[in-house]
C-alpha positions in Angstrom: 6.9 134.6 -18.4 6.2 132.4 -15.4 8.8 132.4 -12.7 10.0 130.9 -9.2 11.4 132.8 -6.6 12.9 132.0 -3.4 12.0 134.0 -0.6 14.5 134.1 2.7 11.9 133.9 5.5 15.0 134.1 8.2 17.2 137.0 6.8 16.6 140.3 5.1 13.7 138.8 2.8 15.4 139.4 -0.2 13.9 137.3 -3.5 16.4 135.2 -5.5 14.8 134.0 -9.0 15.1 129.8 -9.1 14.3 130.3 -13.1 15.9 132.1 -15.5 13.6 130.3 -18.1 10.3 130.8 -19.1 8.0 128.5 -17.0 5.2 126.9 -19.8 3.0 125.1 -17.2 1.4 126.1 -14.3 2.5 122.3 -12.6 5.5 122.0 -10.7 7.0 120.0 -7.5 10.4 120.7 -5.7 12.0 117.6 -4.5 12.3 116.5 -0.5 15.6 117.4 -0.3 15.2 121.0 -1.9 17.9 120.7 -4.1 15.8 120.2 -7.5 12.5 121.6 -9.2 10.5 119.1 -11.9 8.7 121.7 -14.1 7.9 122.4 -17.5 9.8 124.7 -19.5 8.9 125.5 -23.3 6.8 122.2 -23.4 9.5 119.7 -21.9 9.5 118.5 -18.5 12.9 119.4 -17.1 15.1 119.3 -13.6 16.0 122.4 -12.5 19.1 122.7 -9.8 18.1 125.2 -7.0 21.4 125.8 -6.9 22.1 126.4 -10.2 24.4 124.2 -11.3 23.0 121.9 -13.9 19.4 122.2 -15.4 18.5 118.7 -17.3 15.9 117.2 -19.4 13.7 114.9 -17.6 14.3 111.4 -18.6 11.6 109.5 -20.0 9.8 112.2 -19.6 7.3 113.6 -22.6 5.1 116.5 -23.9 2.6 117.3 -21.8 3.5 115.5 -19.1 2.5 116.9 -15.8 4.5 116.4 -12.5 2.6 115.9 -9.5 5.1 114.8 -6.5 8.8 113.3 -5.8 9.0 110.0 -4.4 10.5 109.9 -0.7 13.9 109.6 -1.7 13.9 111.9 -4.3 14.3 108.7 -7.3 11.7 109.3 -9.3 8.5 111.5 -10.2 4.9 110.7 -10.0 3.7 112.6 -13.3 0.4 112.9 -15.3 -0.3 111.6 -18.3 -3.3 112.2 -20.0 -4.5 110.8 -23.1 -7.5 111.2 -25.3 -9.9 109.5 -22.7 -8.0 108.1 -20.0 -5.8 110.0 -17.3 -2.6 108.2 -15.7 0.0 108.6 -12.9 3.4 107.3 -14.3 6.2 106.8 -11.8 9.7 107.4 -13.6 12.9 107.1 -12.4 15.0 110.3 -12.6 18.1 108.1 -13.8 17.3 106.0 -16.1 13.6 107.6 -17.2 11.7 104.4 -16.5 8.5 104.9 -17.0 5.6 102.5 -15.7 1.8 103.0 -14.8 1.2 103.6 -11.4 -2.3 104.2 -11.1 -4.8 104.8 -13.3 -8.0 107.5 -13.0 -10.9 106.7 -14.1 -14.0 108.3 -12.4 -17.5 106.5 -12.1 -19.2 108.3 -14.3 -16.6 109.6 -17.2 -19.5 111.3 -19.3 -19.0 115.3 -19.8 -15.9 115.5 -17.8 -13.4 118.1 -19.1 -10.4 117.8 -17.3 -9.1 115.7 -14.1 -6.9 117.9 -11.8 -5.7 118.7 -9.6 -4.1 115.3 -8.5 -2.3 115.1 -5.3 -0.1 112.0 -4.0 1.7 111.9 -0.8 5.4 111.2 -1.2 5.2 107.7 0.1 3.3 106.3 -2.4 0.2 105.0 -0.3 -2.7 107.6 -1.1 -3.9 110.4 -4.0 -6.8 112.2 -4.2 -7.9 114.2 -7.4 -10.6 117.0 -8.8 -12.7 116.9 -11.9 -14.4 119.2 -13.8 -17.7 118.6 -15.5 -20.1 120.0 -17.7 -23.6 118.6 -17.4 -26.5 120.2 -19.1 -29.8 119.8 -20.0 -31.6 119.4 -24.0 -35.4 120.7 -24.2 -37.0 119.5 -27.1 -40.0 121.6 -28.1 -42.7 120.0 -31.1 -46.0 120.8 -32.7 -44.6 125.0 -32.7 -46.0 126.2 -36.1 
């Protein structure tokens, strides 16, 4: 399984392992502070203590959510939320789990688009950017063969 690891740049460059679970996502952020990692684990967004002392279920969080970035002070997540044809950012408190729409991706032209990611927003809430993948091609129709 998946796994983060903490190298020590300074010291003897010895790897400590920040998981002991099975990561299930490729998507995860570590907060300002260093202290906690939002990633999910066996399809559940959790908080995972760097230091080891106290792994948690993310509030308000559900499946398949995807988290993007802390906010400055560490309160809450910006996380993904995709639906059947529409793709959200959610900000939701660590706390309490409030969850409300932040923002809201819809690109120009939505037609054959297979996934929206990555999607990156800067810790102070201002500005994100985001990818899209697309599949475009082309229909010949050939008559009067016999």
């Amino acid at each position: 399984p998946k796994q983060l690891f903490e190298l020590d740049l300074d010291g003897d460059g010895k790897v400590k392992p920040l998981t002991n679970k099975g990561l299930s996502g490729s998507a995860f952020t570590l907060s300002h502070d260093a202290r906690t990692i939002a990633v999910g684990v066996d399809q559940k967004l959790m908080l995972l203590s760097v230091a080891g002392d106290g792994d948690r279920l993310m509030p308000g969080a559900r499946p398949g959510d995807i988290p993007i970035e802390w906010t400055e002070d560490n309160s809450a997540l910006y996380i993904l939320e995709r639906t059947h044809n529409n793709v959200r950012i959610m900000h939701v408190d660590v706390t309490s789990g409030e969850r409300k729409e932040w923002a809201a991706i819809r690109p120009g032209d939505p037609a054959v688009i297979l996934d929206v990611m990555p999607v990156h927003i800067t810790p102070d809430g201002q500005t994100f950017a985001y990818g899209y993948r697309r599949f475009l091609s082309d229909l010949f129709l050939v008559t009067g063969l016999s």
